[in-house]
C-alpha positions in Angstrom: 15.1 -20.2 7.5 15.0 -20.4 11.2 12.4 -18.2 13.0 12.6 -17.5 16.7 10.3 -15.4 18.4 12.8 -14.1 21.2 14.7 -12.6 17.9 12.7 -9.7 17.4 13.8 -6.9 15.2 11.0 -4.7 16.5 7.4 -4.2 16.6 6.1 -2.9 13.3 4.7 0.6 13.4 2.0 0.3 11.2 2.7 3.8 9.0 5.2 1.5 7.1 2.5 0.8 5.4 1.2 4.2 4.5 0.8 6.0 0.4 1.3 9.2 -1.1 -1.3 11.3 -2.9 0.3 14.4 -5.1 -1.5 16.9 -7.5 0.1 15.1 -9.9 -1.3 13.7 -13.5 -4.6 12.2 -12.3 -4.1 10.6 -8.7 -6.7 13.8 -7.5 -8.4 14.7 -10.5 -9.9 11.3 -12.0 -8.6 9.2 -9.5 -9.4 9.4 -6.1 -12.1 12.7 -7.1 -14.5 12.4 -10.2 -17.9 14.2 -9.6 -20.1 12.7 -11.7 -18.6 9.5 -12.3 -21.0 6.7 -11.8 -19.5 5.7 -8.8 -18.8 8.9 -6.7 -20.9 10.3 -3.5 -21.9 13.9 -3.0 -18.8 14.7 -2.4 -17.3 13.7 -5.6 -15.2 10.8 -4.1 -15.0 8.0 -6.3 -16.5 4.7 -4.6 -14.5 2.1 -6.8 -11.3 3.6 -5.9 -12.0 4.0 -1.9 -13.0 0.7 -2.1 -9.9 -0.9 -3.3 -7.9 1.2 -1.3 -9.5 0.2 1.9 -8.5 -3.7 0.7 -4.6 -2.2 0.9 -5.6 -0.9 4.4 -3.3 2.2 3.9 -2.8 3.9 7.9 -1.6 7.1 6.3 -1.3 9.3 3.4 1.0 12.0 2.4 0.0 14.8 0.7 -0.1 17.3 -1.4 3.4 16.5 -2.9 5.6 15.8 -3.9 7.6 18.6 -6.0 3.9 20.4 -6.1 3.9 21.3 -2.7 7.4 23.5 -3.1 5.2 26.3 -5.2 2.1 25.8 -3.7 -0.2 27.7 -1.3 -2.5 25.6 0.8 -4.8 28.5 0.7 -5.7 28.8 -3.0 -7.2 25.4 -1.3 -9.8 25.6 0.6 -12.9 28.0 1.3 -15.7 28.5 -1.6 -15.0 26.8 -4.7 -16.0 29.6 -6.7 -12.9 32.2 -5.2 -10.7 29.2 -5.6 -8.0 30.4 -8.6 -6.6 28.6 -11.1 -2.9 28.4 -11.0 0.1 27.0 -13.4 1.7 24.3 -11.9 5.2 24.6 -12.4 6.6 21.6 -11.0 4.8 19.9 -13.9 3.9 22.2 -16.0 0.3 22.0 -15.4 -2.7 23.8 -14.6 -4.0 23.7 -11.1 -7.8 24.3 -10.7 -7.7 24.1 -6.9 -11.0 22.0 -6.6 -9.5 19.9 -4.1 -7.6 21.0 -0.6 -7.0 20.3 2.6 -10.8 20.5 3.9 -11.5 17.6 1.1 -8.3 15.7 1.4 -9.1 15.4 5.2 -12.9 14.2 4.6 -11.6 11.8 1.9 -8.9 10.3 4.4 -11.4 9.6 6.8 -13.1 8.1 4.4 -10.2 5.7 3.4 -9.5 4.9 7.2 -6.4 6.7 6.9 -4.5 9.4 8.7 -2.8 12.4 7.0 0.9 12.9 6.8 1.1 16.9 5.3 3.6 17.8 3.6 4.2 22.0 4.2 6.0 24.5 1.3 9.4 25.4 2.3 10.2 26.3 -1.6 8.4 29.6 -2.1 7.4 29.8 1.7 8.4 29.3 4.9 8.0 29.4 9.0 5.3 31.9 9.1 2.6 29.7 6.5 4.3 27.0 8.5 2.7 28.5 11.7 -0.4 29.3 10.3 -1.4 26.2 8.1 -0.9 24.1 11.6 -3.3 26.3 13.5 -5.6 26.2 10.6 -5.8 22.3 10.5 -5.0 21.4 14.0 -6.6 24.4 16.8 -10.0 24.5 18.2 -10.9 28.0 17.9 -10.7 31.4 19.0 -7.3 32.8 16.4 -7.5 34.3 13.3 -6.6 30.7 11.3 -8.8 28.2 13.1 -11.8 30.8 12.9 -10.7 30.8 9.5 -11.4 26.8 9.2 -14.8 27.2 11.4 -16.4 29.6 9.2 -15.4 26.8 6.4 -17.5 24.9 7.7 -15.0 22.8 10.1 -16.3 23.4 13.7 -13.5 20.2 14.7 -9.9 20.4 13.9 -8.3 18.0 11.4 -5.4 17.0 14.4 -3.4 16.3 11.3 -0.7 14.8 13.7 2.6 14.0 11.0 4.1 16.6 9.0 6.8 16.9 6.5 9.1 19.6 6.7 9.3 20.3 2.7 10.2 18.1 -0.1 13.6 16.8 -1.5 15.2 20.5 -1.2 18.3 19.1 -1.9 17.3 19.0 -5.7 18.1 21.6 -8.3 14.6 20.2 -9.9 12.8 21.8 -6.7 10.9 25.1 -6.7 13.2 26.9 -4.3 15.9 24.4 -4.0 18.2 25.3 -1.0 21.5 24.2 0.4 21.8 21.8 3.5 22.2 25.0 5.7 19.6 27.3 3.9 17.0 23.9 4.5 18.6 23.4 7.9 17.6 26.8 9.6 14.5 27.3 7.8 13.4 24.0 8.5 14.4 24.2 12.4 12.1 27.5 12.5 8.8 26.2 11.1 9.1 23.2 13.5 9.5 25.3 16.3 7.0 27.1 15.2 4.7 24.4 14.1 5.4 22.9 17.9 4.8 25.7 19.9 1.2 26.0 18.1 0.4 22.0 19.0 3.3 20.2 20.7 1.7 17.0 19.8 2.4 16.9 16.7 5.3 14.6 14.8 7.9 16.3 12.3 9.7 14.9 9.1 12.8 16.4 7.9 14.0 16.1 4.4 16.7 13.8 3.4 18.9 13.4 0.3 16.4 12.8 -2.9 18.4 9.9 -2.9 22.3 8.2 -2.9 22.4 9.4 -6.6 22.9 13.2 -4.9 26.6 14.4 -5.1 25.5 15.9 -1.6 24.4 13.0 0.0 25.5 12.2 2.8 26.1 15.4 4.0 23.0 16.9 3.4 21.9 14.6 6.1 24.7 15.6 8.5 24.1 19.3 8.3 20.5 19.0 8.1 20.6 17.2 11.1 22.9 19.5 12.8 20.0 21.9 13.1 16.8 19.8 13.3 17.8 16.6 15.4 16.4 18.0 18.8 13.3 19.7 16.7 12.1 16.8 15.0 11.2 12.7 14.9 12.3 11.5 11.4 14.4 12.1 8.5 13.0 10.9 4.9 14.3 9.0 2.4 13.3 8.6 -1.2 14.1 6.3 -3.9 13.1 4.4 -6.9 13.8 1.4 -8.9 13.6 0.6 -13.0 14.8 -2.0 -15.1 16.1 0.3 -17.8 18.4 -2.0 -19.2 15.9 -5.0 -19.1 18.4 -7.3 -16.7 15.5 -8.3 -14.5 18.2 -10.5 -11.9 19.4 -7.5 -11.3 16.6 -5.4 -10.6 15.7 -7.9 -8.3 18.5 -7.7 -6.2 17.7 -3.9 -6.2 16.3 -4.1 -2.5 20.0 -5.3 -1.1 20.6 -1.4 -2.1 18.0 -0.2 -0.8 19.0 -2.1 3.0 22.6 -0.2 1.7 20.4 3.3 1.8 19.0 2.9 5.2 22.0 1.5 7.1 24.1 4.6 5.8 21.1 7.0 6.9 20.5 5.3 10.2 24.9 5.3 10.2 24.6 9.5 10.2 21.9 10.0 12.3 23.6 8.2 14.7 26.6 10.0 14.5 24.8 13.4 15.0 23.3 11.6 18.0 27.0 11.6 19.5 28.1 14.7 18.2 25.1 16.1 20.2 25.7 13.8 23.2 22.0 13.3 22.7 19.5 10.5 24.0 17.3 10.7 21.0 17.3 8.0 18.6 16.2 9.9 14.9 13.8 7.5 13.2 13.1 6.7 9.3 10.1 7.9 7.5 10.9 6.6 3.8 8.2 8.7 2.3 8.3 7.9 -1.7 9.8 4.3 -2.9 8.1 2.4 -5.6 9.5 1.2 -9.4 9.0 3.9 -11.6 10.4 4.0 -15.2 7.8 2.7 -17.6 6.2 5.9 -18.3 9.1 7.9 -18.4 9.1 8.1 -22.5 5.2 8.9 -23.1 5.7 11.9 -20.2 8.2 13.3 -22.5 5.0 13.4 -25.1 2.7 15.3 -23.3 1.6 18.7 -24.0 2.2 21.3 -20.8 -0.8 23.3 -19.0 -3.3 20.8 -19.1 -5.7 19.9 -16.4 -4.5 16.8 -14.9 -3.0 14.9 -17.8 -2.2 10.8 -17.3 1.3 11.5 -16.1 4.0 8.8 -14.4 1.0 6.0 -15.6 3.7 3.4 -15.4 1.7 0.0 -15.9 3.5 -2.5 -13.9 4.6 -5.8 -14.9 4.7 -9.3 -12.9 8.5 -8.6 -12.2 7.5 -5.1 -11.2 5.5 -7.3 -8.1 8.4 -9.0 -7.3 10.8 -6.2 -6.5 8.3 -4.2 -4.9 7.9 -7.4 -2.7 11.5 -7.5 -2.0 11.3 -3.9 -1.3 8.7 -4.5 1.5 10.8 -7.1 3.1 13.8 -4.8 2.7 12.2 -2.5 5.4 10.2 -4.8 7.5 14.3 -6.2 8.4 15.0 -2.2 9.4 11.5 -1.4 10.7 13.6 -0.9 14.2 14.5 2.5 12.6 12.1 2.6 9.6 8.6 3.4 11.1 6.9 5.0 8.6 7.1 5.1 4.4 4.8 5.9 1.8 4.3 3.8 -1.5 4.9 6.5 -3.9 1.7 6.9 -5.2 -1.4 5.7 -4.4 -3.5 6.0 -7.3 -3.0 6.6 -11.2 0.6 8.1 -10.7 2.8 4.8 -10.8 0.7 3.7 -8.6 -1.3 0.2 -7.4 -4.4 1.6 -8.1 -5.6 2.7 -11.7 -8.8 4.2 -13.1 -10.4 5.3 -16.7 -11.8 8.5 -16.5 -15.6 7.6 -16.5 -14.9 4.0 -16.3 -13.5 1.2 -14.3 -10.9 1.0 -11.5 -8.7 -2.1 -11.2 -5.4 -3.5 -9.4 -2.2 -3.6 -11.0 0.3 -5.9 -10.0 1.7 -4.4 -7.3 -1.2 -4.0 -5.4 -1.0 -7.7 -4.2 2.2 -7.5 -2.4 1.7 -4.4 -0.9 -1.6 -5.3 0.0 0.0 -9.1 1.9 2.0 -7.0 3.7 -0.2 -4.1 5.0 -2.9 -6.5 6.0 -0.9 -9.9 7.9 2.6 -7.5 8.4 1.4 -6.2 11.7 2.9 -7.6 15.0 6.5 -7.8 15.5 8.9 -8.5 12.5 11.6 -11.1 13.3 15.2 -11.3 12.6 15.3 -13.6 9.5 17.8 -16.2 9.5 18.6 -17.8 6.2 20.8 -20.3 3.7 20.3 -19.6 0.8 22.3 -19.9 -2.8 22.9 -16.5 -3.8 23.9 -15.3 -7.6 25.9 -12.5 -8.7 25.7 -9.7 -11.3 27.5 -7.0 -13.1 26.1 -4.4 -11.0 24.9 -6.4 -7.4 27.0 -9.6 -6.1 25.9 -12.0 -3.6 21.9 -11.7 -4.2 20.4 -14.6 -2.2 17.7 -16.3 -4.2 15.8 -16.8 -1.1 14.2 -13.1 0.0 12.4 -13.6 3.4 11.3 -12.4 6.6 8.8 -13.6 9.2 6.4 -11.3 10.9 4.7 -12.8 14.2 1.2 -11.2 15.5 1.2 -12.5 19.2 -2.9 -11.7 19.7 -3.9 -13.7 16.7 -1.5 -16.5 17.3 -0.1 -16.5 13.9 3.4 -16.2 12.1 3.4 -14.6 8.7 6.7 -15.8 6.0 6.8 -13.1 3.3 9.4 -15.3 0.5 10.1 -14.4 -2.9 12.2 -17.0 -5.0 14.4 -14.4 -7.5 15.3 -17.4 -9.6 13.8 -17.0 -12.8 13.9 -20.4 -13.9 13.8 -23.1 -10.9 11.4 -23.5 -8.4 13.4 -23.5 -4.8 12.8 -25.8 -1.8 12.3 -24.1 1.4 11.9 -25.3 4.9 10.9 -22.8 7.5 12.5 -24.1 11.0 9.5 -22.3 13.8 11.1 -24.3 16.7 10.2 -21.8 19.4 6.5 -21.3 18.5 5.2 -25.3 19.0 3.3 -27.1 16.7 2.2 -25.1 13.6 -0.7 -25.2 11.8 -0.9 -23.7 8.1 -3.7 -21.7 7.5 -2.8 -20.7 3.7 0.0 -20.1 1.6 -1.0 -17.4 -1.2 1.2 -17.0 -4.2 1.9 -14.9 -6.9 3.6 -16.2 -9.9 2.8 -15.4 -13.7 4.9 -17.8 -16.5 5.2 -14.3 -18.1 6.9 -11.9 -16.0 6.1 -9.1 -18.3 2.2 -9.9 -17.8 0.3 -7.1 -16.7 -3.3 -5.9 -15.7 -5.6 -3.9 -17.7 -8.9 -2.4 -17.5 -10.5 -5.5 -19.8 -8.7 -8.1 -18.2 -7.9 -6.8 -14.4 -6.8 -10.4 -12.9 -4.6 -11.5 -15.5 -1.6 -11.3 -12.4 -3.1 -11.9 -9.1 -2.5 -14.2 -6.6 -4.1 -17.9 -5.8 -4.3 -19.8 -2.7 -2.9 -23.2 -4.0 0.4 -22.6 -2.4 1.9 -26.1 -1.4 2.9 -25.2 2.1 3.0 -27.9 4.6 3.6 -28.1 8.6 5.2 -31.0 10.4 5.5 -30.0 14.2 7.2 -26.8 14.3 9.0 -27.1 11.0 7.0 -25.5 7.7 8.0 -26.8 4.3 7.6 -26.0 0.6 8.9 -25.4 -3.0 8.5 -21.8 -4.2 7.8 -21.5 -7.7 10.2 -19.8 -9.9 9.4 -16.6 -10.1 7.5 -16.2 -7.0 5.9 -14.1 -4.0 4.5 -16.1 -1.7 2.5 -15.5 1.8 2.8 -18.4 4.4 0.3 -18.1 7.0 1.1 -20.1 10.5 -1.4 -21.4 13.0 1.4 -21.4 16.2 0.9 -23.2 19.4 3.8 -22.1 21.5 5.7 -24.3 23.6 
């Protein structure tokens, strides 16, 4: 691998790092909110849980869905708790018991160190709720909505600065699915809209649910055709199972995932010339994760419940892996990928996971994502690397080698994020830093497990999690090691540059 500071992809924007938080299962109810739980403050926010989410350093968080926000009305949200209605859920056939809003979700954020991305319903509403939930959060006072807020005891706006236009109205599953046009105008209305009540404020528009949709990629196009001047980003969603159990290749599943974002970048970009325009439409992949574990026990569980453990998927030591290549997957497109939300944050095939009374704890993910968010911040380099590669039946060409290198110029250091996919040899690696002087390695941290289906539980919550006996080495501007098979592994560079 040959690193060279002059070959700089771009500098990161630090909202790649960001999570999602959807009424959903128990990622509000019993995860991130559990009055009475020995560990919550007044407010009913669980302690444990903001704890280990500060450790992941998360810059923002999108909420309230998901498919939940396409039926619901952010007003059933906040105000006294006792007018607050119960509502069914029907995105997943749940009961809603509005405890938890906007008001909360913005004290809780702060509480995280996060900012809030807000997702608005263009399902069963559209540009006038659009219009008045922005002058609720974001205006000082004086109008009907931010009065509104101020008698709710809110005297400062929430200057909830990034919002998503909808969610994943491409799909039949949606509550008030739409075509590319129907999104299209309704969209470029509430951001218009939106913007003329604060024109500071950034705008998400929905993209394809994912390549799976027969419309994709001309959702994008036409979507496009009536948002590009009206708005920053366009989303992207995906996720990643081994359903068949062929872990090489669901490790290669991040070379599709490069795929998705070159061919969504590709039509922005010809919208950009179709409009003659000057504006370059940026990435905001909004839900990506593995998700597939759960997907039998949801089909188990009884509707119209109160937060039920929905999409618990309880991830594996292979699960850490791909969601590590996933990470280095954007980092190499963060020149158009700025923002993107692990999808979710807690309890909902998440990093995080809580008992209901009881303990919190880290699954497997959390490490990766956690390397990533805290020494990924500086400028991500353009990764040059030999490596063997291997083929399968669905994915050809999969270098063993994953890597990229991420440089922070006011600390001095270079970070190489490397995961070895070969499942049963370890893998040399030299790391050639010949523009950055004489190196010094501060640590190499590792992830590895010799069973890749290991997991973490409640009783035994470090069973996968990652050591600092990483065999990393410098020798002037050259770094060396072996990478276990198997492996994620965080190199950590002292540079002196020449």
């Amino acid at each position: 691998m040959i690193i060279d500071k002059d070959f700089a992809i771009s500098k990161i924007d630090e909202r790649l790092y960001g999570s999602f938080i959807e009424h959903l299962g128990r990622a509000v109810y019993g995860g991130i909110f559990e009055p009475g739980h020995p560990s919550a403050d007044e407010r009913g926010y669980r302690k444990d849980v903001l704890n280990l989410i500060r450790k992941l350093r998360v810059p923002i968080i999108r909420y309230p869905g998901g498919n939940f926000v396409s039926g619901y009305d952010w007003k059933d949200g906040v105000g006294p708790l006792e007018l607050r209605p119960r509502r069914l859920e029907l995105a997943w056939r749940t009961v809603e018991p509005n405890l938890f809003g906007l008001n909360e979700f913005a004290d809780w954020s702060k509480a995280a160190g996060s900012d809030v991305m807000w997702a608005i319903n263009l399902g069963t509403h559209g540009v006038e709720e659009a219009r008045q939930i922005v002058e609720y959060a974001n205006h000082p006072s004086g109008s009907y909505w931010s009065d509104l807020r101020v008698s709710h005891g809110y005297k400062d706006p929430h200057n909830i600065k990034t919002w998503c236009l909808g969610n994943e109205m491409d799909g039949p599953w949606q509550i008030g699915h739409k075509t590319a046009a129907e999104y299209g105008r309704v969209a470029q209305e509430s951001a218009k809209v939106m913007k003329w009540v604060d024109p500071t404020i950034e705008l998400v528009a929905c993209g394809s649910s994912g390549k799976f949709m027969t419309t994709y990629p001309e959702w994008e196009a036409t979507v496009l055709d009536h948002t590009y001047e009206h708005v920053e980003y366009l989303s992207l969603h995906t996720y990643y199972g081994n359903h068949e159990n062929d872990t090489p290749t669901f490790l290669g599943r991040s070379l599709e995932m490069e795929d998705f974002i070159r061919s969504v970048a590709a039509t922005c970009d010809y919208i950009k010339a179709k409009k003659r325009s000057s504006k370059t439409m940026y990435l905001s992949f909004d839900e990506w994760n593995v998700w597939f574990h759960s997907n039998d026990a949801d089909k188990q569980i009884a509707p119209w419940q109160i937060a039920p453990p929905q999409l618990e998927d309880v991830y594996t030591m292979e699960d850490a892996l791909v969601v590590g290549c996933l990470l280095i997957a954007m980092l190499k497109h963060s020149d158009r990928v700025r923002m993107a939300c692990l999808a979710q944050l807690v309890n909902v095939i998440a990093p995080i996971m809580t008992e209901n009374g009881g303990d919190a704890w880290a699954q497997t993910i959390f490490y990766p994502f956690m390397h990533a968010s805290v020494f990924g911040r500086g400028t991500a380099l353009v990764p040059l690397v030999q490596s063997p590669k291997y083929d399968t039946k669905a994915i050809t060409d999969i270098p063993y080698l994953e890597s990229i290198a991420v440089y922070n110029e006011e600390a001095g250091e270079a970070t190489i994020f490397a995961v070895n996919r070969d499942l049963n040899e370890s893998l040399p690696f030299e790391a050639d830093l010949r523009s950055f002087g004489n190196c010094q390695v501060i640590e190499h941290l590792v992830l590895e497990h010799a069973d890749l289906k290991a997991t973490n539980t409640a009783r035994n919550p470090d069973n996968v999690a990652p050591h600092a006996r990483g065999n990393a080495q410098a020798d002037g501007s050259k770094v060396s090691s072996v990478l276990g098979k198997a492996s994620w592994n965080v190199i950590r560079v002292k540079t002196t540059l020449a």
